[in-house]
N, C-alpha and C positions, 0 to 999 in steps of 0.2 A: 232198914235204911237209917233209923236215926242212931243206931251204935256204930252202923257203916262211916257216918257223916265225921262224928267226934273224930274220928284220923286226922281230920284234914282240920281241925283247932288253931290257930298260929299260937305261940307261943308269946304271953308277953314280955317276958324275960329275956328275949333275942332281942340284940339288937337289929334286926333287919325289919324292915315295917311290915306291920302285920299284911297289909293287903298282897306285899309280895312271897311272903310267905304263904299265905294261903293261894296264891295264883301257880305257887312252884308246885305244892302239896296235890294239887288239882290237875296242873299240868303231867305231874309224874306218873298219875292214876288212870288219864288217859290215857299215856303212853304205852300203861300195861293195862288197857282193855278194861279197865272198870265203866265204862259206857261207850257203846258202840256209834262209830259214822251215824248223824244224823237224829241222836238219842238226843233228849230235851234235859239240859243241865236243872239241878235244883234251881229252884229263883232265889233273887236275891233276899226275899223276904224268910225264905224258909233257910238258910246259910246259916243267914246272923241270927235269927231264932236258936237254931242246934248246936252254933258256935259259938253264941256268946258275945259276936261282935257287932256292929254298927253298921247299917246297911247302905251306908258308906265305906266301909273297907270292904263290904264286897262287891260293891259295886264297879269298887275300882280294880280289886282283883278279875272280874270279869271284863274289865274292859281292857285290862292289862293283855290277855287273852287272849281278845278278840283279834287288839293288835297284832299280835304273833302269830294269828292268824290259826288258833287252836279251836274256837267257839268261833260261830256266826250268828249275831242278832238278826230275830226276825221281827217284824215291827208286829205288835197287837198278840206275838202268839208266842215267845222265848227266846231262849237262846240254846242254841246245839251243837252237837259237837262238828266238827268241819270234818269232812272227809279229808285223810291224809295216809298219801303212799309213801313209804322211805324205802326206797331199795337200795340194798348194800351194793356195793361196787365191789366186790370178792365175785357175788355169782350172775351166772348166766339164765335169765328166768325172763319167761315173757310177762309183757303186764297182764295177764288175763290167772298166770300162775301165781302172780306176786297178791293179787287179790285175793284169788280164793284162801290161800293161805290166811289171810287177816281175814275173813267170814263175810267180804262183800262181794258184789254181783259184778262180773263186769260185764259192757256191752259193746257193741259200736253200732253206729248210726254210718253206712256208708253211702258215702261220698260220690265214687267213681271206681270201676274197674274196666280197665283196659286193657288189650294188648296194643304196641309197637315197636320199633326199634328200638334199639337202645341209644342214648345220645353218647356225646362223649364223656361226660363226666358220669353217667352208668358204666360204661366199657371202662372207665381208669380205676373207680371203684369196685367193680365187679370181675375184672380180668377177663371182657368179653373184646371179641371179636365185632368188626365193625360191620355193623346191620341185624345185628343177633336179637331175633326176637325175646320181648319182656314182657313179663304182667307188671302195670303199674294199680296200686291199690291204695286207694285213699278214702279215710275215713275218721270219725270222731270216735276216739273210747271213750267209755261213761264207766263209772263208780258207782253202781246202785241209783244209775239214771241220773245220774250229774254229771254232765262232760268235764272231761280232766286234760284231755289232751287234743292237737290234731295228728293227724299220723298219715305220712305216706311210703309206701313201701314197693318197692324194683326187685323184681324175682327172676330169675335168667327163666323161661315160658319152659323150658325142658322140665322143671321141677315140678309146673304148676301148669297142665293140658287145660286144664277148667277152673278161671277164677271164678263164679258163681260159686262153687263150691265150700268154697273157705269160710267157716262159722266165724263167730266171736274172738278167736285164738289158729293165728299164723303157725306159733309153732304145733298145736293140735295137730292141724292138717299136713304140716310136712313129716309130723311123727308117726301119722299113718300109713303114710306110704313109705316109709324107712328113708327118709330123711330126716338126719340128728345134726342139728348146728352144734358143736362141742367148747366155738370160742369165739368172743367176737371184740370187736377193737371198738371204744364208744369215746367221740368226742361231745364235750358238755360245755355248753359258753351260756352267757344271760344273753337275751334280744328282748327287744321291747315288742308289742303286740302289734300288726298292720290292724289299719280299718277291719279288712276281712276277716284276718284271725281274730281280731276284738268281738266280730259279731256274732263267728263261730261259739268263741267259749263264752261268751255273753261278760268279756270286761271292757273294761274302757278302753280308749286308742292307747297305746305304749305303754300300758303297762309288763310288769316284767315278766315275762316268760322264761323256759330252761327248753335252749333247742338242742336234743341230743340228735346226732348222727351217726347210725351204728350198721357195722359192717359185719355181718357170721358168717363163719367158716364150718365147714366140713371137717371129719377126720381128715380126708384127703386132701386138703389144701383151699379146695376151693371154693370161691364166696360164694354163697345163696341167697342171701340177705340186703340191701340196704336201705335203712329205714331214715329216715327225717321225723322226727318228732318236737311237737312245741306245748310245753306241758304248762298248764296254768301251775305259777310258781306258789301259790297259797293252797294248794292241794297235796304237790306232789314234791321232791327230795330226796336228794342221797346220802348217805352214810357211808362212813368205812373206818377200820376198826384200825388200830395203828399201834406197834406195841416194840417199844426197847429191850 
C-alpha cells in the first residue's frame, strides 16, 4: 500500500494546486478500479503522512471529491468510494449486465407487477393495438444494495405469460425464451426528484435525477420494451466516445 500510495504525490513544481492534483490522481485511479464501490478511502491522516503533504490539502482534495460526487463521507466511520455506473451510449446492455461487468451485485426490490391494457401512450410506444394486454413492472434497482434507480417497465403480455417470473434482469428472462431486443431508441433529459421518488431513493425533494425513456426493438421490427427510468444522478451517468 504505501509504494501504492507515492502515485498519487502532487507535484510541487506544477502549477496547479496540489489538493487538485491529488483529487485528479485519486479520481483517475478510481476510475480504473483501484478501489472498489463502497471500499473505505485512505484517511486524511495516512495521505499526508505517505505524501508529504498537509492534511489540509488533503482534506480538501477529498472534499473536492465528495463534491463530484466520487467519495461519500460517513460521519464517525470514513470516507468511500460512491457507487458509480457509466454506461456508454454506443451499446445495448441491461443494467443488471452493465454491473456485473464492473464486479457489483445488482438487485431490485419490486415494487409492482401487473397485467392490463395498454393505455395510449403504451399502444403509440409500443405499436399495439387498442386494448392489447401488458405486464407492467415496477421496481427499484440497487448497486450492491444501494438503490440507484426507480424503473418501470410495459412489456406487450405475449412476450411475458408469467410476470412473477422475471429475476433481477429483464433482459435474462426474455433471452430465455428467445427473445433478443437487438436495438433500442433512449431519450435522456434531467427532472428533479417528486416527494415520492425522493423517498424511494432516500434523496431530498428535487434534487436532480436522469429520467431515461427507452423503447427495444426486435430483429423484426417490433417493440418489446418500454422502460421509464429515474436514476439517482450522483450514482449513475453516460458517456460516449466521439472521434474526428
Amino acid at each position: 500500500m504505501d509504494e501504492e500510495l507515492q502515485a498519487f504525490r502532487p507535484d510541487p513544481a506544477d502549477v496547479t494546486p496540489l489538493y487538485i492534483q491529488l483529487a485528479n490522481k485519486l479520481s483517475n485511479a478510481i476510475g480504473k478500479g483501484r478501489w472498489r464501490a463502497n471500499e473505505a478511502l485512505p484517511s486524511e491522516r495516512t495521505l499526508s503522512g505517505m505524501l508529504s503533504i498537509s492534511r489540509v490539502t488533503a482534506r480538501k482534495a477529498i472534499d473536492l471529491l465528495c463534491e463530484r460526487g466520487v467519495l461519500t463521507r460517513v460521519r464517525g466511520s470514513g470516507t468511500y468510494i460512491t457507487p458509480k455506473l457509466e454506461q456508454p451510449l454506443s451499446r445495448l446492455s441491461s443494467f443488471s449486465e452493465e454491473l456485473s461487468q464492473r464486479g457489483a451485485k445488482a438487485g431490485s426490490i419490486w415494487l409492482s407487477r401487473e397485467l392490463g391494457a395498454a393505455t395510449p401512450l403504451e399502444m403509440l410506444s409500443l405499436g399495439l393495438s387498442p386494448n392489447m394486454p401488458v405486464v407492467r413492472l415496477k421496481r427499484l434497482r440497487t448497486a450492491d444494495d444501494i438503490v440507484m434507480a426507480i424503473e418501470t417497465s410495459t412489456i406487450p403480455a405475449v412476450y411475458m405469460p408469467d410476470p412473477q417470473a422475471v429475476g433481477d434482469s429483464l433482459y435474462d428472462y426474455l433471452d430465455e425464451r428467445g427473445i433478443h431486443p437487438v436495438r433500442a431508441l433512449q431519450h435522456i433529459r434531467a427532472v428533479n426528484a417528486s416527494a415520492a421518488q425522493a423517498r424511494l431513493t432516500d434523496l431530498a425533494p428535487n434534487t436532480a435525477m436522469l429520467h431515461i425513456t427507452r423503447v427495444s426493438y426486435l430483429g423484426s421490427g417490433a417493440a418489446v420494451e418500454l422502460t421509464h427510468s429515474w436514476f439517482r444522478s450522483d450514482y449513475y451517468g453516460y458517456v460516449t466516445e466521439s472521434q474526428r
